[in-house]
Structures are given as structure tokens and as C-alpha cells.
PyMOL Python script that loads the backbone (N, CA, C, O; Angstrom):
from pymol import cmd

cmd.read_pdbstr("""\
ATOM      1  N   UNK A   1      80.185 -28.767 -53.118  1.00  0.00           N
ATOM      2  CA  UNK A   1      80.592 -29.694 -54.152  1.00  0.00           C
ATOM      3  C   UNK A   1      79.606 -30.867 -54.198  1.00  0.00           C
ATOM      4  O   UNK A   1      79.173 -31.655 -53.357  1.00  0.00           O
ATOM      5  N   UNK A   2      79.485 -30.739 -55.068  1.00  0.00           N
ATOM      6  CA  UNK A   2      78.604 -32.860 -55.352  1.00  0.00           C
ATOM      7  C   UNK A   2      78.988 -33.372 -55.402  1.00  0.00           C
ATOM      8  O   UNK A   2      80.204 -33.187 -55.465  1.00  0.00           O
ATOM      9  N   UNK A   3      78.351 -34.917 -55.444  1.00  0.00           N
ATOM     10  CA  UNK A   3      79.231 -35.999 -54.663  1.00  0.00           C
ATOM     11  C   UNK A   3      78.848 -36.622 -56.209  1.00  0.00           C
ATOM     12  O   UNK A   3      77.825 -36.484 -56.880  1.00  0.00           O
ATOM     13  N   UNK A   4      80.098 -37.357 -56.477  1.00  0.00           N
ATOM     14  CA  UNK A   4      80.598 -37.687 -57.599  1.00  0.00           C
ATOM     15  C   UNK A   4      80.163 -38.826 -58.446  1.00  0.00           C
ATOM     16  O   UNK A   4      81.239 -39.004 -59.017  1.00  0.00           O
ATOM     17  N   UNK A   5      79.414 -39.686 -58.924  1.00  0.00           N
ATOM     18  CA  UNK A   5      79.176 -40.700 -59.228  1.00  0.00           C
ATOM     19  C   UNK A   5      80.054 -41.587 -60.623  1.00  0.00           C
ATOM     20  O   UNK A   5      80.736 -41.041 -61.490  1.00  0.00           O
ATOM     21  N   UNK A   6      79.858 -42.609 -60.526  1.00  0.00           N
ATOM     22  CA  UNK A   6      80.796 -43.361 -61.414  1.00  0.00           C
ATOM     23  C   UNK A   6      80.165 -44.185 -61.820  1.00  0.00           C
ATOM     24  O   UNK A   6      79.700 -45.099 -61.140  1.00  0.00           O
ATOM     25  N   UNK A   7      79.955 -43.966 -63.521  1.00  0.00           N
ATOM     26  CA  UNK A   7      78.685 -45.159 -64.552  1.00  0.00           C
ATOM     27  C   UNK A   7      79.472 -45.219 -65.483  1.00  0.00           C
ATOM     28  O   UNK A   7      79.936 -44.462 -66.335  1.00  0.00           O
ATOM     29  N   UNK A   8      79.587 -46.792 -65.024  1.00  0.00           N
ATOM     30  CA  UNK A   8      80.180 -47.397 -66.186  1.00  0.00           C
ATOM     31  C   UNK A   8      78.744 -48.286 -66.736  1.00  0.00           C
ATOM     32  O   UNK A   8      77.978 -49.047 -66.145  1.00  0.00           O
ATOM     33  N   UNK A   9      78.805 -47.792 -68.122  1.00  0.00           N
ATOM     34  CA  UNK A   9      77.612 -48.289 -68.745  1.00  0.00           C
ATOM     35  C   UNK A   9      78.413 -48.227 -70.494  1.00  0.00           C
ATOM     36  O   UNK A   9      78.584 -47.113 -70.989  1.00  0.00           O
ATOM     37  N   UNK A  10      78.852 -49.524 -71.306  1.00  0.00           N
ATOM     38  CA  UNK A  10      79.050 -49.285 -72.706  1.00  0.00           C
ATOM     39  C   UNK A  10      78.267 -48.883 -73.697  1.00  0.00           C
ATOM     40  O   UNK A  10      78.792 -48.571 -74.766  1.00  0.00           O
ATOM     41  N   UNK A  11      76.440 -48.794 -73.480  1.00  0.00           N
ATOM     42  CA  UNK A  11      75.952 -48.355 -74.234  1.00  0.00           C
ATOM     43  C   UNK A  11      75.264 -47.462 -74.308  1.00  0.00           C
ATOM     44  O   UNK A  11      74.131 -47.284 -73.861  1.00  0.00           O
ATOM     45  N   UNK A  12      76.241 -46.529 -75.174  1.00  0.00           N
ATOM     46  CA  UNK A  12      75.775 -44.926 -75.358  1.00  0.00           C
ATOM     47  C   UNK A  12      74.508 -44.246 -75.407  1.00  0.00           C
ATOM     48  O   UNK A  12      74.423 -43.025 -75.277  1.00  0.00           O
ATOM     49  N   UNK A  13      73.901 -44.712 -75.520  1.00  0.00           N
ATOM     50  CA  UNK A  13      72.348 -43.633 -75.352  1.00  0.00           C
ATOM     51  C   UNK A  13      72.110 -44.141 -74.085  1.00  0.00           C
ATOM     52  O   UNK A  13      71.524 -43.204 -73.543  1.00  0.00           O
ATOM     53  N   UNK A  14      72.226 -45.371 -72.966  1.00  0.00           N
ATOM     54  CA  UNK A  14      71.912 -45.635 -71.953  1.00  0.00           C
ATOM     55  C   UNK A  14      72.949 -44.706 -71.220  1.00  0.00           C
ATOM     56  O   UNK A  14      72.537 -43.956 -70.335  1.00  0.00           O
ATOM     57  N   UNK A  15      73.945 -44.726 -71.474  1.00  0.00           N
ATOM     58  CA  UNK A  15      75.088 -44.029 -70.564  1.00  0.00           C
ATOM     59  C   UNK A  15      74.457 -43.013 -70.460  1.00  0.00           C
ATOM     60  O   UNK A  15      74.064 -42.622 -69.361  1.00  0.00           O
ATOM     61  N   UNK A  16      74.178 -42.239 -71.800  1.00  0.00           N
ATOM     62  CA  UNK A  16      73.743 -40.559 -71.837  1.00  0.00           C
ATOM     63  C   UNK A  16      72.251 -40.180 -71.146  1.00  0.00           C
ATOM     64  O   UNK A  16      71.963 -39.113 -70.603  1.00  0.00           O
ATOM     65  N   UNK A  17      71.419 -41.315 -71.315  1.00  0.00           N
ATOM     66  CA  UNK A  17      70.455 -41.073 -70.814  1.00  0.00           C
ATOM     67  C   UNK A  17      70.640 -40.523 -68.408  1.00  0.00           C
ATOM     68  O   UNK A  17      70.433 -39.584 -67.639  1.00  0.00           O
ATOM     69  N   UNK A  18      71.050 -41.700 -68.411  1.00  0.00           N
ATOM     70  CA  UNK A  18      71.598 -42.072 -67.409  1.00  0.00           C
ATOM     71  C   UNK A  18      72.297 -40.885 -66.812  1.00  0.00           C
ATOM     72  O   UNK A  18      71.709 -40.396 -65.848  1.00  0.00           O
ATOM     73  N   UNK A  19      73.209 -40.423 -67.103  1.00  0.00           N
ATOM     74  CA  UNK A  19      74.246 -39.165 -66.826  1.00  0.00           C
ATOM     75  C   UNK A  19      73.245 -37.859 -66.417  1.00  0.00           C
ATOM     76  O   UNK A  19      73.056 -37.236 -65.373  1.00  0.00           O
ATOM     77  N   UNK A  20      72.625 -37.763 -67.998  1.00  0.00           N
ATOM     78  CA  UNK A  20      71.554 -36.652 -67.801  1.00  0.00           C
ATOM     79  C   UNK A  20      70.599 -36.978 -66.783  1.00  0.00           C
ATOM     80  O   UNK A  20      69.819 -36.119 -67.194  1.00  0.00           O
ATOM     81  N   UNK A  21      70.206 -37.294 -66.163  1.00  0.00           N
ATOM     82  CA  UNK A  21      69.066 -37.773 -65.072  1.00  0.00           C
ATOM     83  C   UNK A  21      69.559 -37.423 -63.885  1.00  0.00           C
ATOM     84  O   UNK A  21      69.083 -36.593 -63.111  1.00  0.00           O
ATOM     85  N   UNK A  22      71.012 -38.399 -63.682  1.00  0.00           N
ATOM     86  CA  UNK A  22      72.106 -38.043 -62.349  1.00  0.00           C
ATOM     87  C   UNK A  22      72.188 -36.456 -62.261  1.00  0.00           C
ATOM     88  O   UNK A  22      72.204 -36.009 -61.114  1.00  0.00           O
ATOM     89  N   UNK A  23      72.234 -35.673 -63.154  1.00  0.00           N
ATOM     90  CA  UNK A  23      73.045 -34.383 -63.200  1.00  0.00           C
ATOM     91  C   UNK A  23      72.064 -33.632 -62.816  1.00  0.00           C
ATOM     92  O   UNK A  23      72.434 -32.743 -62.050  1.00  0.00           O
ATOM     93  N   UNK A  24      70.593 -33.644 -63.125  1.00  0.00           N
ATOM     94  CA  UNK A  24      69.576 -33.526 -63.580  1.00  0.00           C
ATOM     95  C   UNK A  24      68.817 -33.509 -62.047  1.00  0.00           C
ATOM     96  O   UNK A  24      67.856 -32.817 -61.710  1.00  0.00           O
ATOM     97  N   UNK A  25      69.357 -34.218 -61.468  1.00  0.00           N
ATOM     98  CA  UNK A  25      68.806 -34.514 -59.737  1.00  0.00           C
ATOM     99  C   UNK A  25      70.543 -34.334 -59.300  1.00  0.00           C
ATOM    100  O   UNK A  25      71.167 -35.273 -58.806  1.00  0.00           O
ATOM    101  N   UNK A  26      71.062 -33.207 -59.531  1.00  0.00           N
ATOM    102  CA  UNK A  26      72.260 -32.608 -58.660  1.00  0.00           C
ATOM    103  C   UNK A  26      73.829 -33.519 -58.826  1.00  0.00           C
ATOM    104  O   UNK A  26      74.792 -32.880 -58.403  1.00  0.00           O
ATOM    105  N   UNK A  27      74.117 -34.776 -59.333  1.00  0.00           N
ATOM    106  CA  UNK A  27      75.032 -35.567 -59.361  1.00  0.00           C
ATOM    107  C   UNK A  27      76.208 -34.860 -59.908  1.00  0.00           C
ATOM    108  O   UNK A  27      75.865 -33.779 -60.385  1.00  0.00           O
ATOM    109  N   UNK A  28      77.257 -35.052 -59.989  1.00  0.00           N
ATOM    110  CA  UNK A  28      78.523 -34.295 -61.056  1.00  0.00           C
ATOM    111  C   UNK A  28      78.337 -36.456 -60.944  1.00  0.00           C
ATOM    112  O   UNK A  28      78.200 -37.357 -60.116  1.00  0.00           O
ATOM    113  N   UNK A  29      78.497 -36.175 -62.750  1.00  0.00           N
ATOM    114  CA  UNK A  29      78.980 -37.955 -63.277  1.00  0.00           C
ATOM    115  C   UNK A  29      80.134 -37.949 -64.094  1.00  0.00           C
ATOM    116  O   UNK A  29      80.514 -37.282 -65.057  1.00  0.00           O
ATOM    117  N   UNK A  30      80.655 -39.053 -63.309  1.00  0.00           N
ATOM    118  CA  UNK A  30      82.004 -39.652 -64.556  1.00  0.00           C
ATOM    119  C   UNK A  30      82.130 -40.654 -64.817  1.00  0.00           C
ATOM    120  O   UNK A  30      82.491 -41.579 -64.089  1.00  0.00           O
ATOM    121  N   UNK A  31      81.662 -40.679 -66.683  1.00  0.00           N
ATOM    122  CA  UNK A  31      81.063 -41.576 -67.422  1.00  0.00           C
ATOM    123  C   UNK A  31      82.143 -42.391 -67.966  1.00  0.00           C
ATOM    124  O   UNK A  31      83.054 -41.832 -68.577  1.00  0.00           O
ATOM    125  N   UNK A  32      82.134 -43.452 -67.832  1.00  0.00           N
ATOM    126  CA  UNK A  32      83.604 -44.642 -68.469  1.00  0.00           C
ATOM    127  C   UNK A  32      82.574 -45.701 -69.332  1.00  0.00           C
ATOM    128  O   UNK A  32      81.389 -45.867 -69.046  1.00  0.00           O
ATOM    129  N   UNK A  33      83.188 -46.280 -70.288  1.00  0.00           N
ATOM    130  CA  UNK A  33      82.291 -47.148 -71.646  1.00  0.00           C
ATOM    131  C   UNK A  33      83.114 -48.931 -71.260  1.00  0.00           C
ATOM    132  O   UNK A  33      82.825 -50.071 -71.624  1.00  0.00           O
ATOM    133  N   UNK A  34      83.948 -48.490 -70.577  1.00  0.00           N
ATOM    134  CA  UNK A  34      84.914 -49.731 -70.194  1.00  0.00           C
ATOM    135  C   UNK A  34      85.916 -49.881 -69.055  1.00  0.00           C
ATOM    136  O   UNK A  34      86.589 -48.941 -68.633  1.00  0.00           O
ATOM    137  N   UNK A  35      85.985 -51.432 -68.472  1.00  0.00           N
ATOM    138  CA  UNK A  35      86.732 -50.929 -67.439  1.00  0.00           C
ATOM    139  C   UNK A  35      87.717 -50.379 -66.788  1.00  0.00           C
ATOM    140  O   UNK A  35      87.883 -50.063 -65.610  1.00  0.00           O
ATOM    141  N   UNK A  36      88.614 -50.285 -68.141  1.00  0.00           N
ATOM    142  CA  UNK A  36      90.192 -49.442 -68.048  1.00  0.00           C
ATOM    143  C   UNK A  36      89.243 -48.214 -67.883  1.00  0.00           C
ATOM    144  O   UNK A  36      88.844 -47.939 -66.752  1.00  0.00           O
ATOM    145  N   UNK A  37      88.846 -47.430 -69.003  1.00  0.00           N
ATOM    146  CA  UNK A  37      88.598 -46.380 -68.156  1.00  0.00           C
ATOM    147  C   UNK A  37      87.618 -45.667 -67.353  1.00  0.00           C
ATOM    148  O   UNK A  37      87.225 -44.502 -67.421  1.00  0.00           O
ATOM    149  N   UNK A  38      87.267 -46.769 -66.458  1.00  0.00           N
ATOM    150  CA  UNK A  38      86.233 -46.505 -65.187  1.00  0.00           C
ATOM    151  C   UNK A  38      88.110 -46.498 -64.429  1.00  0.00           C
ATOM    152  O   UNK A  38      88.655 -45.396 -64.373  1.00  0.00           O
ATOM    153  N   UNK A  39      88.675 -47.386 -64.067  1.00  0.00           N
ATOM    154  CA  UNK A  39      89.992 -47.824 -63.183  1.00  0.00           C
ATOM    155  C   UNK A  39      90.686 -45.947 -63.323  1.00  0.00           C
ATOM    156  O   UNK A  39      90.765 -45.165 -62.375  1.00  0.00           O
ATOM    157  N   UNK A  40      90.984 -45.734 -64.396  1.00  0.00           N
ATOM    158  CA  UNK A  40      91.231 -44.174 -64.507  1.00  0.00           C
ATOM    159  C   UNK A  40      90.880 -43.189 -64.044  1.00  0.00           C
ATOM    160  O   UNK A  40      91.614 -42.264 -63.695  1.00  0.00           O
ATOM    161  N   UNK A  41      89.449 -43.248 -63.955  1.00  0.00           N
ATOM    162  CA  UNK A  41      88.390 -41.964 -63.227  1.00  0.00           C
ATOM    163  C   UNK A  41      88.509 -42.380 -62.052  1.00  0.00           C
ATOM    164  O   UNK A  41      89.040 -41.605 -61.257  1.00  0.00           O
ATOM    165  N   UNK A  42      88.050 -43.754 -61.549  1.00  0.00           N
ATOM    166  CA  UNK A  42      87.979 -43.577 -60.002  1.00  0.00           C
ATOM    167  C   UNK A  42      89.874 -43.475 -59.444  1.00  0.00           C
ATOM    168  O   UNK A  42      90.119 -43.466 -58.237  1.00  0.00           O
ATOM    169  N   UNK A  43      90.738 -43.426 -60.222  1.00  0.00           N
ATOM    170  CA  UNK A  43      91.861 -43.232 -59.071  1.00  0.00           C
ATOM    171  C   UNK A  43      92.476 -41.653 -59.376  1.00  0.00           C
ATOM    172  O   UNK A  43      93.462 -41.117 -58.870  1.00  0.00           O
ATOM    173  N   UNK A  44      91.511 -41.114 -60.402  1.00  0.00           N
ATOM    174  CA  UNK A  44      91.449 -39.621 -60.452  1.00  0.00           C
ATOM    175  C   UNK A  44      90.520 -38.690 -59.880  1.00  0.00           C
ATOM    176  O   UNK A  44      90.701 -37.477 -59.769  1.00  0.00           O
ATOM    177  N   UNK A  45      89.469 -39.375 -59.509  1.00  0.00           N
ATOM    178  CA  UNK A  45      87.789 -38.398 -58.987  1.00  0.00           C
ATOM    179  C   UNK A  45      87.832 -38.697 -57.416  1.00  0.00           C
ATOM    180  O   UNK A  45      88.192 -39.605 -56.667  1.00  0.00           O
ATOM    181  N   UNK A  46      87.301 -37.512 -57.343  1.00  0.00           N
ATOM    182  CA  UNK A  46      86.466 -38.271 -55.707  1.00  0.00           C
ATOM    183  C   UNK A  46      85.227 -38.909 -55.985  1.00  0.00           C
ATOM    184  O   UNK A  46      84.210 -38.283 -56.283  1.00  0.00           O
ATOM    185  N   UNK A  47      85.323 -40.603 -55.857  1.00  0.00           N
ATOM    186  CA  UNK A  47      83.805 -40.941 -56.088  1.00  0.00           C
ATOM    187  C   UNK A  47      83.391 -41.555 -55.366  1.00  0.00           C
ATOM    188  O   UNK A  47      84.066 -42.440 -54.840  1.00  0.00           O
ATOM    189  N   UNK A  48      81.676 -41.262 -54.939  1.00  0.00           N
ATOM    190  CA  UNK A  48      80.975 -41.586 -53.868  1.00  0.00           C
ATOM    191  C   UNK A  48      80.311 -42.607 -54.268  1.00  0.00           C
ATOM    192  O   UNK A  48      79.986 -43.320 -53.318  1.00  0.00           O
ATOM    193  N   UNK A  49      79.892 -43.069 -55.492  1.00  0.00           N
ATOM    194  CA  UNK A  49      78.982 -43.824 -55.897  1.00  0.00           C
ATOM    195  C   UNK A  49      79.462 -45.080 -57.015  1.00  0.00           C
ATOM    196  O   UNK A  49      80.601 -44.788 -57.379  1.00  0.00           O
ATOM    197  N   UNK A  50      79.187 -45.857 -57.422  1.00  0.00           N
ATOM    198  CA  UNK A  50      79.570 -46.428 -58.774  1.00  0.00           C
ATOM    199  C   UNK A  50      78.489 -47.122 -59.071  1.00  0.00           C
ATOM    200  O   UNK A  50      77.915 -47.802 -58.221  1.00  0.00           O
ATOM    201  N   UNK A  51      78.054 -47.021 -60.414  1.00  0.00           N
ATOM    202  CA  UNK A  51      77.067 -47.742 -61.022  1.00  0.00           C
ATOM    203  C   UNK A  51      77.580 -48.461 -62.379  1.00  0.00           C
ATOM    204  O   UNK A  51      78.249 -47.969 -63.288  1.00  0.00           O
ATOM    205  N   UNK A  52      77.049 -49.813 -62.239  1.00  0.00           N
ATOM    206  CA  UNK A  52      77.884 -50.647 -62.992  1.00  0.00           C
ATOM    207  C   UNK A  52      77.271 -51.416 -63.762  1.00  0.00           C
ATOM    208  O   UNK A  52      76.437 -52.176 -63.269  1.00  0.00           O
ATOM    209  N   UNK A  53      77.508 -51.426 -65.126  1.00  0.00           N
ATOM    210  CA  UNK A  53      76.678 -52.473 -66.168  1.00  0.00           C
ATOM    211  C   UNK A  53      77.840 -53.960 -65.930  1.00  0.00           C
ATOM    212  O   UNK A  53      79.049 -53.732 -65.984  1.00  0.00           O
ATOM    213  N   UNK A  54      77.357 -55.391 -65.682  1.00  0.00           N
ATOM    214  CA  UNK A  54      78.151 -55.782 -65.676  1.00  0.00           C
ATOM    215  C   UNK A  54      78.577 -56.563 -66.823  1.00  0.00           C
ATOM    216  O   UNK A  54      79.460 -57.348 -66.477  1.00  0.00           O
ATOM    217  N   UNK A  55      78.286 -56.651 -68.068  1.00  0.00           N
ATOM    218  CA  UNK A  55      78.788 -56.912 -69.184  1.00  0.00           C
ATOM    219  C   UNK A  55      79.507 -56.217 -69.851  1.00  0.00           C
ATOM    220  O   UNK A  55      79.145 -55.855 -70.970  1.00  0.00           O
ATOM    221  N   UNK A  56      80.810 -55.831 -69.280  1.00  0.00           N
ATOM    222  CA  UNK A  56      81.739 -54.753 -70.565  1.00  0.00           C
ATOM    223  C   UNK A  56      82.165 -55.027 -71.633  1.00  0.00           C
ATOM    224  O   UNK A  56      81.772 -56.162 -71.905  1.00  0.00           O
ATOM    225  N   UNK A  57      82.749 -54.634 -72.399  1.00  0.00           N
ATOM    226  CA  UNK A  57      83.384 -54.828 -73.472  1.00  0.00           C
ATOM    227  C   UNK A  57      85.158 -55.143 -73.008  1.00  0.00           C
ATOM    228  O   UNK A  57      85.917 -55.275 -73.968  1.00  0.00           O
ATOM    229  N   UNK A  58      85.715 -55.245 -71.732  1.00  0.00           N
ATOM    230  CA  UNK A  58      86.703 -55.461 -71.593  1.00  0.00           C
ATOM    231  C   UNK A  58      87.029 -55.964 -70.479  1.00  0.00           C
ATOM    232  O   UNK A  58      88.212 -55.901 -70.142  1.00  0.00           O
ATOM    233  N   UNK A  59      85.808 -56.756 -69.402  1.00  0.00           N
ATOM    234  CA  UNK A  59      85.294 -57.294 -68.798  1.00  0.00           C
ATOM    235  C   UNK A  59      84.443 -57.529 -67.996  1.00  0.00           C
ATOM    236  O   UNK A  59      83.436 -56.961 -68.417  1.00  0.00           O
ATOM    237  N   UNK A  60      84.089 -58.328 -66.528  1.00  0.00           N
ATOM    238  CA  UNK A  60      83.582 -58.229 -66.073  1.00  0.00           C
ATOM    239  C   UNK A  60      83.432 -57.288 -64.861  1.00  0.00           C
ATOM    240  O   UNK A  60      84.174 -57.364 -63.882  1.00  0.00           O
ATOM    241  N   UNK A  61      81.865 -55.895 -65.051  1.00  0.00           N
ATOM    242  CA  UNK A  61      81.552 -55.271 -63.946  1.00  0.00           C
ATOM    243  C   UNK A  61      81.780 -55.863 -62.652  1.00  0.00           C
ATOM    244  O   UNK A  61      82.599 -55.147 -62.075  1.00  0.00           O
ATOM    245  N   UNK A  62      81.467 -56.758 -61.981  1.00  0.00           N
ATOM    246  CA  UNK A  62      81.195 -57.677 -60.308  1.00  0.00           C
ATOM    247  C   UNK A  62      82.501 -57.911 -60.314  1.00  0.00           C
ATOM    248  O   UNK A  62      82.909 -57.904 -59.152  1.00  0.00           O
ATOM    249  N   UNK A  63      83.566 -58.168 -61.279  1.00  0.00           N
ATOM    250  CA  UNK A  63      85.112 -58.557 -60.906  1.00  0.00           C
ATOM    251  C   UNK A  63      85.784 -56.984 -60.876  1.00  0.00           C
ATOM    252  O   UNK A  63      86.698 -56.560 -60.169  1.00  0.00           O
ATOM    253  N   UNK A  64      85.157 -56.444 -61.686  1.00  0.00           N
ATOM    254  CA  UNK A  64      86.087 -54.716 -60.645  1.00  0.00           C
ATOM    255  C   UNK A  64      85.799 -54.625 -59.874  1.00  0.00           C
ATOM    256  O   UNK A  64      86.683 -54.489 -59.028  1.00  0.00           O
ATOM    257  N   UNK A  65      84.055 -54.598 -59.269  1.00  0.00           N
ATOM    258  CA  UNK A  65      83.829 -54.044 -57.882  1.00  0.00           C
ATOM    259  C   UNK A  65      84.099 -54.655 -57.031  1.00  0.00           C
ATOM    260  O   UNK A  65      84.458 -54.111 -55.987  1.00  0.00           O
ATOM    261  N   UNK A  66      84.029 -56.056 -57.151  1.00  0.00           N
ATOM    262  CA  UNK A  66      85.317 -56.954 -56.128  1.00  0.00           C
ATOM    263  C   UNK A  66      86.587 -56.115 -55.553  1.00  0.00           C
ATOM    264  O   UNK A  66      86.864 -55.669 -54.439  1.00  0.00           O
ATOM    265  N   UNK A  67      87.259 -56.104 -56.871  1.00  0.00           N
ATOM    266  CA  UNK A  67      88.706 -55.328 -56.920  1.00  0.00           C
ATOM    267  C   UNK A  67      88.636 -54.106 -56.141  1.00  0.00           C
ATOM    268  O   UNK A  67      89.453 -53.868 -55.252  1.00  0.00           O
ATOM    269  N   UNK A  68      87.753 -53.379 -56.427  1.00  0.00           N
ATOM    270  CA  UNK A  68      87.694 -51.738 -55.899  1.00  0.00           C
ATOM    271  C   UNK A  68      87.237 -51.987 -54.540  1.00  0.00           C
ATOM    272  O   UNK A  68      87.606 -51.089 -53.784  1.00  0.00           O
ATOM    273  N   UNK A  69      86.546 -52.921 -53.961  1.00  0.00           N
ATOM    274  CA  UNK A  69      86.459 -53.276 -52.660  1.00  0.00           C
ATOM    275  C   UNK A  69      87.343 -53.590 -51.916  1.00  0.00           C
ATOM    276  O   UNK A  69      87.534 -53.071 -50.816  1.00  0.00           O
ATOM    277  N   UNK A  70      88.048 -54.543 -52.443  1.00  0.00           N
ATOM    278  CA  UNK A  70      89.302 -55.076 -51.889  1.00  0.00           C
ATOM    279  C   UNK A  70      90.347 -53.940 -51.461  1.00  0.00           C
ATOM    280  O   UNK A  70      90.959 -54.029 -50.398  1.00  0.00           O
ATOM    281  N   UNK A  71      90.494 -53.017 -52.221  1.00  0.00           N
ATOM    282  CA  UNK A  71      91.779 -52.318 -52.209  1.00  0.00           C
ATOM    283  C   UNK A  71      91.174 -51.352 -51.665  1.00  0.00           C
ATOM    284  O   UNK A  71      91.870 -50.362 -51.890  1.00  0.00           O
ATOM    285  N   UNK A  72      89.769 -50.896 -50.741  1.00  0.00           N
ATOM    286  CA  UNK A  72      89.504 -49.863 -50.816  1.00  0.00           C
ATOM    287  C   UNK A  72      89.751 -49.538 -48.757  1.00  0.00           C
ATOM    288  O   UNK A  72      89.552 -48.421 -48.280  1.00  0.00           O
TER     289      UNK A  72
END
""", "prot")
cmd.dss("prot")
cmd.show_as("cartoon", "prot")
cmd.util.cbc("prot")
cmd.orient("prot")
């Protein structure tokens, strides 16, 4: 199995670019545009990695990964 990565990135040709590259060098990716649903994938995936734009459209990247640290 591959180890799972998590990109949250809102803008779509960067996301896609991005994904394809990960996959591309072996990654399985699960792609979220915002942080509700990055919060969704990671308490559904096994994920090893997270890559994070921190300007979302529904807040701030560095205040989830806070969060996902905290609780982790």
C-alpha cells in the first residue's frame, strides 16, 4: 500500500498539477480545495503526509495543522 498524502491546495491547476507528480513518484493523494474537506479525508484516510496551502478559502492552513497536531 502507499502511504497516503494530504494536499490541501484551493487552486485547481496547482492542486492537479501537484497530485499528478505525487502519484507520478508512487503517492496515493487526497486532494481537499478547503479546510472542511481536508478535516473529512484525514479522519477518513490513512494519512502520512499533509501538504498545505495556507490561504484557504475557509481558513487558515497553520490553524488546522495546529489543530491536527494537537489532537494527534
Amino acid at each position: 500500500m502507499n502511504p497516503e498524502i494530504l494536499l490541501i491546495e484551493d487552486d485547481d491547476s496547482l492542486n492537479l498539477s501537484v497530485s499528478l507528480k505525487l502519484e507520478k513518484e508512487g503517492y496515493t493523494v487526497q486532494s481537499a480545495f478547503s479546510i472542511k474537506e481536508a478535516e473529512s479525508l484525514y479522519r477518513t484516510c490513512n494519512i502520512s503526509l499533509i501538504i498545505c496551502d495556507i490561504s484557504l478559502p475557509d481558513g487558515n492552513g497553520l490553524a488546522l495543522l495546529r489543530e491536527i497536531k494537537e489532537c494527534a
